[in-house]
Structure formats: structure tokens, C-alpha cells
PDBQT receptor file of N, H, CA, C and O in Angstrom, charges set to zero:
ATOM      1  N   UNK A   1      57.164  98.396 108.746  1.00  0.00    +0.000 N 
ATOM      2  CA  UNK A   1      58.334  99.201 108.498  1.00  0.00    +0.000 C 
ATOM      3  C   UNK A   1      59.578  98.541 109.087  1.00  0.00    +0.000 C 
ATOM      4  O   UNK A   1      60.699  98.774 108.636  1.00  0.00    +0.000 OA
ATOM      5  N   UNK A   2      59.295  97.510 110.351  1.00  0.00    +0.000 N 
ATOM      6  H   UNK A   2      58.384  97.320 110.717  1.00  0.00    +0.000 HD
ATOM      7  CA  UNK A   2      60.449  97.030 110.971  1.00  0.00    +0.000 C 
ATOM      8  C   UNK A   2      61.093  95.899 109.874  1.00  0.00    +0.000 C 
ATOM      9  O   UNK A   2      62.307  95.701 109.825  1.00  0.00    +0.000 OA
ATOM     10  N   UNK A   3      60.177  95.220 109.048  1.00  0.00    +0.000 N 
ATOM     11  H   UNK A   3      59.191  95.380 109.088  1.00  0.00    +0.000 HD
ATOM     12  CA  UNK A   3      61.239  94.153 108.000  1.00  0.00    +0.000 C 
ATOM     13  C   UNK A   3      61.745  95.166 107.120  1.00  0.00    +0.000 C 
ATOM     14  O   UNK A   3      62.960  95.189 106.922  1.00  0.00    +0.000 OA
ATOM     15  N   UNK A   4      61.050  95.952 106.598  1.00  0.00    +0.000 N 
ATOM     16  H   UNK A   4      60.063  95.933 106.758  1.00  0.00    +0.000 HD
ATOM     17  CA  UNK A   4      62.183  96.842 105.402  1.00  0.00    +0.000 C 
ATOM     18  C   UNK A   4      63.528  97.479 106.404  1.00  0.00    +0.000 C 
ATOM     19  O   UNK A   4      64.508  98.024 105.895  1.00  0.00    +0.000 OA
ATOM     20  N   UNK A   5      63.395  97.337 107.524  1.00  0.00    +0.000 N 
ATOM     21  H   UNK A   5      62.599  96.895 107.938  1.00  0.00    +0.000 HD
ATOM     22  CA  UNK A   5      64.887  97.962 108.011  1.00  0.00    +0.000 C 
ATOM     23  C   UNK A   5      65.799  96.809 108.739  1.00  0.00    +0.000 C 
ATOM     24  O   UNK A   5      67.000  96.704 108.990  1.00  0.00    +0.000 OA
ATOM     25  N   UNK A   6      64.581  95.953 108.964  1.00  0.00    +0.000 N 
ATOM     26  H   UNK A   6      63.605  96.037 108.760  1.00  0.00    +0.000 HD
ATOM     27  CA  UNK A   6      66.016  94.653 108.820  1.00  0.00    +0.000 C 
ATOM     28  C   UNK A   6      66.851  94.549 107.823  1.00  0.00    +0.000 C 
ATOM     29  O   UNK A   6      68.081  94.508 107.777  1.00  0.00    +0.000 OA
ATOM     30  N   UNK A   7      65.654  94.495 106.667  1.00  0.00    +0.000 N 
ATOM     31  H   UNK A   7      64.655  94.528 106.704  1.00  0.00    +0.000 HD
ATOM     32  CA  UNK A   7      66.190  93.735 105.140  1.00  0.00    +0.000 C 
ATOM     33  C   UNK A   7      66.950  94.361 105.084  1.00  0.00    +0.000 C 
ATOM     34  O   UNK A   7      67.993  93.708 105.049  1.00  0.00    +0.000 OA
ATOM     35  N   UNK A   8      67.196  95.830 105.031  1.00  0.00    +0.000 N 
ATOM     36  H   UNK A   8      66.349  96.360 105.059  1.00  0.00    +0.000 HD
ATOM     37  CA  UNK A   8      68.496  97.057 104.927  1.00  0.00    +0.000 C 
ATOM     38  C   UNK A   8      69.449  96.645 105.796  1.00  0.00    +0.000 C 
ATOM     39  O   UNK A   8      70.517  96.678 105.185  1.00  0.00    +0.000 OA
ATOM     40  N   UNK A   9      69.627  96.243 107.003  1.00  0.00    +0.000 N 
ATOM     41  H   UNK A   9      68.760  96.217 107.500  1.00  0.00    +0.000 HD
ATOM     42  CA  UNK A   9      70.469  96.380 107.965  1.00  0.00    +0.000 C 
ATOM     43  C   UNK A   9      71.082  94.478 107.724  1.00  0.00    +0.000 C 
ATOM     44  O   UNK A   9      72.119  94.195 108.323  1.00  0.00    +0.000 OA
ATOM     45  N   UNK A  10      70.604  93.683 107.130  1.00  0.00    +0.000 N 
ATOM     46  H   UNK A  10      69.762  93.913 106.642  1.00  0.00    +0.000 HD
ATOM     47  CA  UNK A  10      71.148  92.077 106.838  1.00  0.00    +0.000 C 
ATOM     48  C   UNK A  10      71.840  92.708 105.168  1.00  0.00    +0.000 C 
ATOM     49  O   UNK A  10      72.823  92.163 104.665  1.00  0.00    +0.000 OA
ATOM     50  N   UNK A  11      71.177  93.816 104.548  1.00  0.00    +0.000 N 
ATOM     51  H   UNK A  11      70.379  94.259 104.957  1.00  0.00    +0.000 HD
ATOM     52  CA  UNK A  11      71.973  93.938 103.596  1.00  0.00    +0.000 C 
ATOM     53  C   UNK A  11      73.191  94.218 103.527  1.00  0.00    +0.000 C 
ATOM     54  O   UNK A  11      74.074  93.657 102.876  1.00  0.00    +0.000 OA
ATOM     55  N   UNK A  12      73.242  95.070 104.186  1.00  0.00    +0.000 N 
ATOM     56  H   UNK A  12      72.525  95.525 104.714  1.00  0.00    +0.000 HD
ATOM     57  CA  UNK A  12      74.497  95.926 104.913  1.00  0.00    +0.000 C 
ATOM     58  C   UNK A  12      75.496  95.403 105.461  1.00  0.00    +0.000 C 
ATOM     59  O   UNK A  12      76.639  95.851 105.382  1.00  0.00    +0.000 OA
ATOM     60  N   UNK A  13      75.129  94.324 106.115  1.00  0.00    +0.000 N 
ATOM     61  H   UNK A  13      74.200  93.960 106.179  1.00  0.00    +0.000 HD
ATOM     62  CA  UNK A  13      75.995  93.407 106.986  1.00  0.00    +0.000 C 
ATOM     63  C   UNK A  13      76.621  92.496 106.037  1.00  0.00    +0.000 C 
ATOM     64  O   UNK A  13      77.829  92.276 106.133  1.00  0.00    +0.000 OA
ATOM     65  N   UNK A  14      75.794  91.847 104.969  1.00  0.00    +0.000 N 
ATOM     66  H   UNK A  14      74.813  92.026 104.891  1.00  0.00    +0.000 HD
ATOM     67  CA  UNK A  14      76.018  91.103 104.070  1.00  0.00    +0.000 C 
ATOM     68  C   UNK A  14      77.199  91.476 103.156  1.00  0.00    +0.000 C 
ATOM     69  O   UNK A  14      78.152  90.836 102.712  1.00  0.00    +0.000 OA
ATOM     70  N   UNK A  15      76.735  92.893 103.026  1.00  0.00    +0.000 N 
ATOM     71  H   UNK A  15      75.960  93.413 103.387  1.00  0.00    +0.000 HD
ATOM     72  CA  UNK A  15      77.863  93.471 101.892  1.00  0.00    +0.000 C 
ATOM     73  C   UNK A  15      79.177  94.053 102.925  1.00  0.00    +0.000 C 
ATOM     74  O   UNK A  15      80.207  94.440 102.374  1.00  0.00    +0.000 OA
ATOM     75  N   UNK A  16      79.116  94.069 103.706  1.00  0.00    +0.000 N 
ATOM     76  H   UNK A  16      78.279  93.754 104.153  1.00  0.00    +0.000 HD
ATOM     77  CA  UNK A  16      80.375  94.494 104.394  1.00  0.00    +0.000 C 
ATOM     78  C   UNK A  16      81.075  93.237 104.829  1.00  0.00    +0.000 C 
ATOM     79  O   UNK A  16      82.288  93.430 104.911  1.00  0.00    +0.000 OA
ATOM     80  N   UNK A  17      80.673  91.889 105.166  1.00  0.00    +0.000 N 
ATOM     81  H   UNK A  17      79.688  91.732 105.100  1.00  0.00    +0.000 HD
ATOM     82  CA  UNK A  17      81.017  90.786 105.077  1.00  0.00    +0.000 C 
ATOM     83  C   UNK A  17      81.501  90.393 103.739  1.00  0.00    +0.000 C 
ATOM     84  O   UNK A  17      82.726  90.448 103.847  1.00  0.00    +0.000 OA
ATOM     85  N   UNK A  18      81.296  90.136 102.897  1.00  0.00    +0.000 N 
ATOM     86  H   UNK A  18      80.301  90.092 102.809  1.00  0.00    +0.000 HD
ATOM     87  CA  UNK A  18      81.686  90.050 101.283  1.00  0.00    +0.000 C 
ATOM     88  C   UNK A  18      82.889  90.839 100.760  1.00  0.00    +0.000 C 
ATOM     89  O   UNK A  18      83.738  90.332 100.027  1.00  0.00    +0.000 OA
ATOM     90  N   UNK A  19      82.914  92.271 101.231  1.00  0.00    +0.000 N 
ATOM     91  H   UNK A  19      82.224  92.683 101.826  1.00  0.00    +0.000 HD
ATOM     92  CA  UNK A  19      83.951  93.216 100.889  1.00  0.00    +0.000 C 
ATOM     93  C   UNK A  19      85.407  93.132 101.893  1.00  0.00    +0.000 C 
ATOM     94  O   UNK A  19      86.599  93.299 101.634  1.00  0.00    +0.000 OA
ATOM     95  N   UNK A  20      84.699  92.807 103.082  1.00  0.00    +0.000 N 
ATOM     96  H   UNK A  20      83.731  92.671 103.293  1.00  0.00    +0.000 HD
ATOM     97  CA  UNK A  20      86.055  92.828 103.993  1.00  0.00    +0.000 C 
ATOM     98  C   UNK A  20      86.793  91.469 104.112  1.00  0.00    +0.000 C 
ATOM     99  O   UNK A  20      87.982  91.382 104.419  1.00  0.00    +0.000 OA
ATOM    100  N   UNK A  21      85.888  90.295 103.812  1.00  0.00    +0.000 N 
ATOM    101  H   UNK A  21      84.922  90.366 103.563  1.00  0.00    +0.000 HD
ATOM    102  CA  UNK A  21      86.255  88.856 103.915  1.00  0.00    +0.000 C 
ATOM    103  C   UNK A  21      86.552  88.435 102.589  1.00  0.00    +0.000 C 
ATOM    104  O   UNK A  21      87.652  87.891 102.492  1.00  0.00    +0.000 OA
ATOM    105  N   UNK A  22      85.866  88.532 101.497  1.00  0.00    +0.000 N 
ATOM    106  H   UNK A  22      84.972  88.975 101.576  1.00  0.00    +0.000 HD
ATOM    107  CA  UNK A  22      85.800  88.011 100.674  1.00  0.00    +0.000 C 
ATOM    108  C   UNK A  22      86.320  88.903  99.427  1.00  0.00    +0.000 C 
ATOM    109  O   UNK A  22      86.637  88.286  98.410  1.00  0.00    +0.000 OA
ATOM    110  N   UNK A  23      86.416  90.154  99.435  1.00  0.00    +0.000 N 
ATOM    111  H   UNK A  23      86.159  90.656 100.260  1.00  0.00    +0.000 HD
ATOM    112  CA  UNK A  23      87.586  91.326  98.497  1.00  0.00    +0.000 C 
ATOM    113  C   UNK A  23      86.445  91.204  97.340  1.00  0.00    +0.000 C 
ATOM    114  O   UNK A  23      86.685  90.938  96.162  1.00  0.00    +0.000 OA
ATOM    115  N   UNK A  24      85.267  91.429  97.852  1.00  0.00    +0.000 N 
ATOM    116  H   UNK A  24      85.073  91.645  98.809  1.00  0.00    +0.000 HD
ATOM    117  CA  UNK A  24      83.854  91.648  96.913  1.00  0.00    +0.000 C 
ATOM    118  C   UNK A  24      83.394  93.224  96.844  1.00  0.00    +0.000 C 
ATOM    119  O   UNK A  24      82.682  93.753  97.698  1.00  0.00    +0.000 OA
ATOM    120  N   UNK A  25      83.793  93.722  95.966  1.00  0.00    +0.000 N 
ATOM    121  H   UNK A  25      84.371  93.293  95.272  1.00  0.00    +0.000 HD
ATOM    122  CA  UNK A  25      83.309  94.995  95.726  1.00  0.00    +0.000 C 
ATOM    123  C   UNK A  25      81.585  95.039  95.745  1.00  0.00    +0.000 C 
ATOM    124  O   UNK A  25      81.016  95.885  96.435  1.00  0.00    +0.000 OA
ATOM    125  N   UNK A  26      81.261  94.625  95.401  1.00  0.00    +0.000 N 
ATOM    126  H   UNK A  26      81.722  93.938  94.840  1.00  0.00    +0.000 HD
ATOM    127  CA  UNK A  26      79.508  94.974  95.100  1.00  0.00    +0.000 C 
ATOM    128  C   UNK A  26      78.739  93.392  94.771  1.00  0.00    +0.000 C 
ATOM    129  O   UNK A  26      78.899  92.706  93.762  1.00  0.00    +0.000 OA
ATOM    130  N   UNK A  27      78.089  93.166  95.672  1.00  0.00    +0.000 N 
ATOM    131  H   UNK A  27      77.960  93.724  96.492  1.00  0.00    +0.000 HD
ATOM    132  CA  UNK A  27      77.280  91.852  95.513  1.00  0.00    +0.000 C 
ATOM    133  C   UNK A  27      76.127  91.963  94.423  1.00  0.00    +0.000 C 
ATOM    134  O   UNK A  27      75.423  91.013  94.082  1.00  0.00    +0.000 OA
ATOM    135  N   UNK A  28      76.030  93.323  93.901  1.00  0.00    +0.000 N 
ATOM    136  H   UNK A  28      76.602  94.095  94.178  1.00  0.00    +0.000 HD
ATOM    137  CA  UNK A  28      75.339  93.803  92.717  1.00  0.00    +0.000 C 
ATOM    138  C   UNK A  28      75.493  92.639  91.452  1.00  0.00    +0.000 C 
ATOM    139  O   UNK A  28      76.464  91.886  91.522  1.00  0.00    +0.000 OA
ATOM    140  N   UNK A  29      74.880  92.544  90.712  1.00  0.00    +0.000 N 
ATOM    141  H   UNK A  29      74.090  93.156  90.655  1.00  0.00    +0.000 HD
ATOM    142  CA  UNK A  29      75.159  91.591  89.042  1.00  0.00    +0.000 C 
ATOM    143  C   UNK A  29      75.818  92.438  88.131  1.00  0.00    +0.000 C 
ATOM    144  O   UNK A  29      75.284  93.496  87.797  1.00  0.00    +0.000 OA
ATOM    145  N   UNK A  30      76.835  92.125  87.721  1.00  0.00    +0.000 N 
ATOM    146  H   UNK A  30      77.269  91.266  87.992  1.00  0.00    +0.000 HD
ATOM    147  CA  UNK A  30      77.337  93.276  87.042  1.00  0.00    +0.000 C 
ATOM    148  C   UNK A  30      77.097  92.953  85.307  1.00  0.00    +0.000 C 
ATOM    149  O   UNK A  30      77.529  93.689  84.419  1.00  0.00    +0.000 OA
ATOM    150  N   UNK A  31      76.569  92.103  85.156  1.00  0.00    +0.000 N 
ATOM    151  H   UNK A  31      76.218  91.506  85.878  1.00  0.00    +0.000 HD
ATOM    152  CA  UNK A  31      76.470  91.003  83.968  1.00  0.00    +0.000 C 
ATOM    153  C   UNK A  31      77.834  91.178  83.214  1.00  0.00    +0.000 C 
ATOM    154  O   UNK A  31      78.175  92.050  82.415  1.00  0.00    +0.000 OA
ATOM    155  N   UNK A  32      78.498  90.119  83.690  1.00  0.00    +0.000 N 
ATOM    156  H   UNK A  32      78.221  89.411  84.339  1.00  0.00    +0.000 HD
ATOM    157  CA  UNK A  32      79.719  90.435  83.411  1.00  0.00    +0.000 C 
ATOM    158  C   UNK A  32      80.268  88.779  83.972  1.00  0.00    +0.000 C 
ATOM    159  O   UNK A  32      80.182  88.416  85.145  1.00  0.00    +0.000 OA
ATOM    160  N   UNK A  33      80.728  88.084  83.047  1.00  0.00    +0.000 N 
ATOM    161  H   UNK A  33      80.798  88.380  82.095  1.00  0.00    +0.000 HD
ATOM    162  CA  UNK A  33      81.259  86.629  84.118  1.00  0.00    +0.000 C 
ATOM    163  C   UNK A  33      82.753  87.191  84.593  1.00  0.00    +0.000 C 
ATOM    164  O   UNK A  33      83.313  86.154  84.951  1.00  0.00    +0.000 OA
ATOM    165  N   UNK A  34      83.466  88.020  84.740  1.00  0.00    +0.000 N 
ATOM    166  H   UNK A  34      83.012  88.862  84.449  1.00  0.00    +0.000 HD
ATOM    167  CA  UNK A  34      84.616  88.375  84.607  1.00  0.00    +0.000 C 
ATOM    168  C   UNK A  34      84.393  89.440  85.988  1.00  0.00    +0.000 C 
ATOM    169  O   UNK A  34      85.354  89.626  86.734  1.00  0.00    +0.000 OA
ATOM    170  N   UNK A  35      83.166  90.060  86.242  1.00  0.00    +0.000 N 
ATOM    171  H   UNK A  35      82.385  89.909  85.637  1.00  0.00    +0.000 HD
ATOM    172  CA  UNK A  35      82.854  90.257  87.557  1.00  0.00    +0.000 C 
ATOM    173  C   UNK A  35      81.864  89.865  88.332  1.00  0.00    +0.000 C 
ATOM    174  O   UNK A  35      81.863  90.093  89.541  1.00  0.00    +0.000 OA
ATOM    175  N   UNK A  36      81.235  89.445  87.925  1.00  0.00    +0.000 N 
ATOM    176  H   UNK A  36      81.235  89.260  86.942  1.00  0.00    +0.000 HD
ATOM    177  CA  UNK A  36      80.262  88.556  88.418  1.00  0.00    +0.000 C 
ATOM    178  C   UNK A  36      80.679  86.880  89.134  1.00  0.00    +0.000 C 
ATOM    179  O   UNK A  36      79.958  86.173  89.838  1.00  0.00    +0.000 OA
ATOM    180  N   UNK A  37      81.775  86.672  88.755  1.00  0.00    +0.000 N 
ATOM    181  H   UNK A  37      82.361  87.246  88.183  1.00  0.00    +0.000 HD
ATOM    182  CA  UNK A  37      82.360  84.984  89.181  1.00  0.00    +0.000 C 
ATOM    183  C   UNK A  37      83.614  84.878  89.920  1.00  0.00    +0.000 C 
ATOM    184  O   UNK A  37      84.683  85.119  89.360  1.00  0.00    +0.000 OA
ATOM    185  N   UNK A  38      83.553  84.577  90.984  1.00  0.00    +0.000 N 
ATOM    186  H   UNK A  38      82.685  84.381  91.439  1.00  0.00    +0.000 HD
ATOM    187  CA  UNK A  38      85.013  84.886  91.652  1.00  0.00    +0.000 C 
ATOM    188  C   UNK A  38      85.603  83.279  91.873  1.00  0.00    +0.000 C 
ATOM    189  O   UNK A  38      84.845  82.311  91.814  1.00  0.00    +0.000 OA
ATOM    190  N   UNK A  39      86.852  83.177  92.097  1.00  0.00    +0.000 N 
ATOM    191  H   UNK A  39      87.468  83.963  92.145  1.00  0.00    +0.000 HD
ATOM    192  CA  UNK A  39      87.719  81.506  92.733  1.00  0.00    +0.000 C 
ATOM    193  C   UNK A  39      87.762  82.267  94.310  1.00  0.00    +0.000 C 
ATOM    194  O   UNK A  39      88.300  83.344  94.568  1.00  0.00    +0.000 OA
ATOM    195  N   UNK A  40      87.199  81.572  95.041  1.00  0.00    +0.000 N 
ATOM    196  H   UNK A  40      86.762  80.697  94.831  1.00  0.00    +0.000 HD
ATOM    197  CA  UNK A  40      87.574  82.004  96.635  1.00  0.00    +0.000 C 
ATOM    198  C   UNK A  40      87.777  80.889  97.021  1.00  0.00    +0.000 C 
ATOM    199  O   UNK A  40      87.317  79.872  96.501  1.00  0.00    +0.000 OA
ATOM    200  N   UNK A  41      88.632  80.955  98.168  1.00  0.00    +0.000 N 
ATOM    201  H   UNK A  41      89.006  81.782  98.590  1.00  0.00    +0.000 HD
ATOM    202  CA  UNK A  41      89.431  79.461  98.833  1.00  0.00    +0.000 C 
ATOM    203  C   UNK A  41      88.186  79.373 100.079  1.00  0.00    +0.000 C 
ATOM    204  O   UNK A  41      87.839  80.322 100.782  1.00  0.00    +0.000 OA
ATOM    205  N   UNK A  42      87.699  78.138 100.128  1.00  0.00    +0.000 N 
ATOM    206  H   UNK A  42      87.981  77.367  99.557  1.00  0.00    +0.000 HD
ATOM    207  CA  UNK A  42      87.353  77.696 101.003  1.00  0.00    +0.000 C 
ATOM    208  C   UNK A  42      87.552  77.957 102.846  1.00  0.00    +0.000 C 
ATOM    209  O   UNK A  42      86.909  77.426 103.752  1.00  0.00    +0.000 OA
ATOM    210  N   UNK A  43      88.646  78.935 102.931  1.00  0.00    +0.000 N 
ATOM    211  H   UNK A  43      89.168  79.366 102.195  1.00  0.00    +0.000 HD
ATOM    212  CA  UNK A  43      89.170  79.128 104.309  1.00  0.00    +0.000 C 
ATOM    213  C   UNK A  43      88.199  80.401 104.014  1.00  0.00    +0.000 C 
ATOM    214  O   UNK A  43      87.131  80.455 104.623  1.00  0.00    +0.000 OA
ATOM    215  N   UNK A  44      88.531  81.369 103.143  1.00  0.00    +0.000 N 
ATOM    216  H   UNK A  44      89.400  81.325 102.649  1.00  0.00    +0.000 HD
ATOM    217  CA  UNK A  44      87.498  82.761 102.961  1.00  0.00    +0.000 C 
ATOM    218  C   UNK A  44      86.299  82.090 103.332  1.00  0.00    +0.000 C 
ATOM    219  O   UNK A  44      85.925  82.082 104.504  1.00  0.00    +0.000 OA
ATOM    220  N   UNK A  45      85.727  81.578 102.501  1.00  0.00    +0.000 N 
ATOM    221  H   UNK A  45      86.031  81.585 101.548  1.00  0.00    +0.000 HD
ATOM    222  CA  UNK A  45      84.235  81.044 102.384  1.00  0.00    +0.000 C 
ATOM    223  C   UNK A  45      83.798  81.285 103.976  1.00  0.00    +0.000 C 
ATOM    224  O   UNK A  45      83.378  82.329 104.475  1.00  0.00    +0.000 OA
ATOM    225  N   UNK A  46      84.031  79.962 104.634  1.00  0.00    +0.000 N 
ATOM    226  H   UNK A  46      84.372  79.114 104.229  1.00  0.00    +0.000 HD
ATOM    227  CA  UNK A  46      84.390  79.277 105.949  1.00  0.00    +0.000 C 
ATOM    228  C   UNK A  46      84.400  81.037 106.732  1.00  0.00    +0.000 C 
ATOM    229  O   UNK A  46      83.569  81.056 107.640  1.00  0.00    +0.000 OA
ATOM    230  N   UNK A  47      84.795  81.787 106.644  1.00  0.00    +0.000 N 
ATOM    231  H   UNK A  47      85.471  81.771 105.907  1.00  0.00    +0.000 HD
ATOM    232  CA  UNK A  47      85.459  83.125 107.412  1.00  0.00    +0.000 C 
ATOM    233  C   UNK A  47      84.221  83.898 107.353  1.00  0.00    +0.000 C 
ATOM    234  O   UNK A  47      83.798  84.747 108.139  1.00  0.00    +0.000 OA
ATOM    235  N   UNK A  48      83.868  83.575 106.589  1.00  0.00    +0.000 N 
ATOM    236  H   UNK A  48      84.211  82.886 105.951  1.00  0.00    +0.000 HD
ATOM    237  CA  UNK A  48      82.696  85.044 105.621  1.00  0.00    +0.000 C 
ATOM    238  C   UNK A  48      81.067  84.664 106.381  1.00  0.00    +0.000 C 
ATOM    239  O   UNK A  48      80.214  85.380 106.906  1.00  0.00    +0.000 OA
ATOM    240  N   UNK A  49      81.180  83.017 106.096  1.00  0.00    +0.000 N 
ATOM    241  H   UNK A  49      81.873  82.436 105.670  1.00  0.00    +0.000 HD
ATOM    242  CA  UNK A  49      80.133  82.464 106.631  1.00  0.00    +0.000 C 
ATOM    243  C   UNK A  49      80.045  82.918 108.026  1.00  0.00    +0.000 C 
ATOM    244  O   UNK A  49      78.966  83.335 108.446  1.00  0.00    +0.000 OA
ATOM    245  N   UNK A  50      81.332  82.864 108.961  1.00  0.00    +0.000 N 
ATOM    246  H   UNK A  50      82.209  82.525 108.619  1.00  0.00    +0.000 HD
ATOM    247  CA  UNK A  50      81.106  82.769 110.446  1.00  0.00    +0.000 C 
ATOM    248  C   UNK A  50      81.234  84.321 111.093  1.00  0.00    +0.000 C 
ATOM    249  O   UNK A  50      81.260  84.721 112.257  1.00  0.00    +0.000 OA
ATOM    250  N   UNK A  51      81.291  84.911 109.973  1.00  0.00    +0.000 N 
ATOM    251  H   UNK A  51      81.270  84.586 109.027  1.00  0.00    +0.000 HD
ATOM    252  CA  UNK A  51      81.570  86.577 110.433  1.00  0.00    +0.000 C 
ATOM    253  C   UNK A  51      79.999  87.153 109.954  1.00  0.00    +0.000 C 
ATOM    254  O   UNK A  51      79.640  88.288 110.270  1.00  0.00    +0.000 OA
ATOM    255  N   UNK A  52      79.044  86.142 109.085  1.00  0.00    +0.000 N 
ATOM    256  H   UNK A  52      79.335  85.220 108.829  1.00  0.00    +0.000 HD
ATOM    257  CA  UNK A  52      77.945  86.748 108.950  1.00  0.00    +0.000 C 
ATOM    258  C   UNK A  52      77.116  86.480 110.137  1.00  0.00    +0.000 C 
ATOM    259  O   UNK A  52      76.380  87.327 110.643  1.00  0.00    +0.000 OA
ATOM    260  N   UNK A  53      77.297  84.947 110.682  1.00  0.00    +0.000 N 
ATOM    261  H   UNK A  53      77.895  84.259 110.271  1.00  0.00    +0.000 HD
ATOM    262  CA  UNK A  53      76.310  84.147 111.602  1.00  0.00    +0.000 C 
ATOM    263  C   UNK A  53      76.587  85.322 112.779  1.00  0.00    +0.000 C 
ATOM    264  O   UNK A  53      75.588  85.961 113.111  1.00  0.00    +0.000 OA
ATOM    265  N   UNK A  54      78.011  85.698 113.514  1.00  0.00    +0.000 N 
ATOM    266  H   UNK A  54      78.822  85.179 113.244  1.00  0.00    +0.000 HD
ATOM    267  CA  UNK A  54      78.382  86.469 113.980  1.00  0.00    +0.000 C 
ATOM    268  C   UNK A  54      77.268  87.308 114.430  1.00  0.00    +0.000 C 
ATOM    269  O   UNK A  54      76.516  87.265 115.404  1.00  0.00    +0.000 OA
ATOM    270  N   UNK A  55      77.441  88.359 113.064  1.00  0.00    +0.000 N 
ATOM    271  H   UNK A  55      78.052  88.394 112.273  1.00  0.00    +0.000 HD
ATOM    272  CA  UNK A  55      77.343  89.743 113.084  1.00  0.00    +0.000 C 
ATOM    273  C   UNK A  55      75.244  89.402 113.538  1.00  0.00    +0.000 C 
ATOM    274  O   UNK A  55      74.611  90.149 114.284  1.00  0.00    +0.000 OA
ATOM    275  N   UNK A  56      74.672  88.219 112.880  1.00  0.00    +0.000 N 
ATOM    276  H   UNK A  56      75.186  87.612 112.273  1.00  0.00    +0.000 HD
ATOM    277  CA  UNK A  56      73.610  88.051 112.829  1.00  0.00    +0.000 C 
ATOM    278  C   UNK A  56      72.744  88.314 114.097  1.00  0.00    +0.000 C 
ATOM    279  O   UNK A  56      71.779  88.994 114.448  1.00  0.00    +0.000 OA
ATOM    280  N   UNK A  57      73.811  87.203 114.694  1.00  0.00    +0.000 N 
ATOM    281  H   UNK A  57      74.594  86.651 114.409  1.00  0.00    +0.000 HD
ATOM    282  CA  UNK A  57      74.013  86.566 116.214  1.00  0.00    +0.000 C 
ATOM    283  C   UNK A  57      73.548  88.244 117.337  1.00  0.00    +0.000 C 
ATOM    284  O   UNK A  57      72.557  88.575 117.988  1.00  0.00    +0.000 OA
ATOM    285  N   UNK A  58      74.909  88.889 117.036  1.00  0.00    +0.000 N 
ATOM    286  H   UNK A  58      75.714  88.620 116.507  1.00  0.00    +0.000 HD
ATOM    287  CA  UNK A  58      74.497  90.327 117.955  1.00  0.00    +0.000 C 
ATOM    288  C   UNK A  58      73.596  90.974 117.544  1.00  0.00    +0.000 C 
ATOM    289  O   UNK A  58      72.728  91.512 118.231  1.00  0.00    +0.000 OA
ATOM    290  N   UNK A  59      73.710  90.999 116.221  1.00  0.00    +0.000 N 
ATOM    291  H   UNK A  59      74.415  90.561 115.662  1.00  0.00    +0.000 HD
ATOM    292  CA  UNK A  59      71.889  92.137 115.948  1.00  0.00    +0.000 C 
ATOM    293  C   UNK A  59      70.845  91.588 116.571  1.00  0.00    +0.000 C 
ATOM    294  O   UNK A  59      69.948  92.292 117.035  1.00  0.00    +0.000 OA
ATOM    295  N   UNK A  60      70.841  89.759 116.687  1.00  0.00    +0.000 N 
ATOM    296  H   UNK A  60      71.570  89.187 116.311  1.00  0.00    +0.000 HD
ATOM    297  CA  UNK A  60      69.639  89.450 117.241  1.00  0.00    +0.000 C 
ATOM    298  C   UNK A  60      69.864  89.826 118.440  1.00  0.00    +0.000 C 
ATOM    299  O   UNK A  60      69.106  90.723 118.809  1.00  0.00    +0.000 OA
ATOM    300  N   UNK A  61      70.867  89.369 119.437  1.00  0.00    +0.000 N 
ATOM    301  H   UNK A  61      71.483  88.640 119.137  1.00  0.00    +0.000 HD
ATOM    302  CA  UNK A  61      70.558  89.865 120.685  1.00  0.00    +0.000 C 
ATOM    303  C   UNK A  61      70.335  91.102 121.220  1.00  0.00    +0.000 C 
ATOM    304  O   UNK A  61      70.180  91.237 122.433  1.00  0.00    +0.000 OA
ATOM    305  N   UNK A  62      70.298  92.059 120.426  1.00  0.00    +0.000 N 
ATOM    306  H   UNK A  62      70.424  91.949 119.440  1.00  0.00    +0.000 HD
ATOM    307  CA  UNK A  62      70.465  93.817 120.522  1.00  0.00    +0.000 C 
ATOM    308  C   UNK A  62      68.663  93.840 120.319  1.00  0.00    +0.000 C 
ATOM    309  O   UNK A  62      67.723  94.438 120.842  1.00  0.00    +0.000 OA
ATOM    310  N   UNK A  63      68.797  93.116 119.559  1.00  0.00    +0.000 N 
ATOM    311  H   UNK A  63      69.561  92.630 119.134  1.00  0.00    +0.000 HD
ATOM    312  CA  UNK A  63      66.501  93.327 119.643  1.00  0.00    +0.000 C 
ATOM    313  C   UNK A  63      66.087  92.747 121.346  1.00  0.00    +0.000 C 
ATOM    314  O   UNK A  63      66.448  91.951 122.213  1.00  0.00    +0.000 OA
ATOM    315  N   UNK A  64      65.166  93.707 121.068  1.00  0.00    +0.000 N 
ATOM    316  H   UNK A  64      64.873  94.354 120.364  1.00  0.00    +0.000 HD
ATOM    317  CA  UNK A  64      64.075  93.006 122.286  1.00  0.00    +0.000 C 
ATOM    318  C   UNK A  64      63.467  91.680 122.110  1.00  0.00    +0.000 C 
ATOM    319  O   UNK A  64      63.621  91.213 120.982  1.00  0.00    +0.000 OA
ATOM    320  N   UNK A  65      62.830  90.976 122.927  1.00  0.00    +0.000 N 
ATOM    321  H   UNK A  65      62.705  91.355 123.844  1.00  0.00    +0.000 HD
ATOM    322  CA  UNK A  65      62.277  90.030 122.478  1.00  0.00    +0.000 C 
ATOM    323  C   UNK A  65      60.827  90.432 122.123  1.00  0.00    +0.000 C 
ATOM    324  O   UNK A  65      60.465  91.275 122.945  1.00  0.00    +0.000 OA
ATOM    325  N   UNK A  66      60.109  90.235 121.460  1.00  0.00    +0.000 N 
ATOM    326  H   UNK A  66      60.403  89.550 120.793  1.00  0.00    +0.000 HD
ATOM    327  CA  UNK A  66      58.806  90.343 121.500  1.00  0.00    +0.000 C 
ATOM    328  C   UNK A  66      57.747  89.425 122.177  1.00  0.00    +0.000 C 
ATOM    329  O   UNK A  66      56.550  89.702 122.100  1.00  0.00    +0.000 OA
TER     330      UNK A  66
């Protein structure tokens, strides 16, 4: 039960990274190239990446170790 609530909780993080960094409404497929395909500048990219490793970073340290 503990990976299905990671997988939820890296989802979560993922999509709130995408929406707040990257002005990504829904990482969903919308089949649509017109929403589905974005131009993002490389500084976003770069931002999005280090706000996920981040966010990764404290969830891991917030676990126990096993």
C-alpha cells in the first residue's frame, strides 16, 4: 500500500511542479498537438527540474529510514 501512495504523492508533486513552473494545466494527454505540445525555454525546464529534485529531496528525508 506504501508504493501506491508514493506513486500518488510523486504524482502530485509532479503536477504541481509542471503547473506552477511550467504554466501546465494537466500532464494528462489531451490528444490534441495544440495541447498536448508546449515551446518552454530552457531556464523553465532547468527550474521545473530543480524544484522536482527539491521537493523529492524533502519527501525523502521526511521518511524513516528502513
Amino acid at each position: 500500500m506504501d508504493a501506491d501512495k508514493n506513486l500518488v504523492n510523486q504524482s502530485v508533486i509532479v503536477a504541481s511542479v509542471a503547473n506552477r513552473i511550467l504554466g501546465l494545466k494537466t500532464l494528462d494527454t489531451q490528444n490534441s498537438d495544440s495541447l498536448d505540445f508546449h515551446d518552454l525555454s530552457t531556464e523553465n525546464i532547468r527550474a521545473a527540474l530543480n524544484a522536482a529534485y527539491e521537493a523529492g529531496f524533502k519527501y525523502g528525508r521526511q521518511k524513516p529510514l528502513e
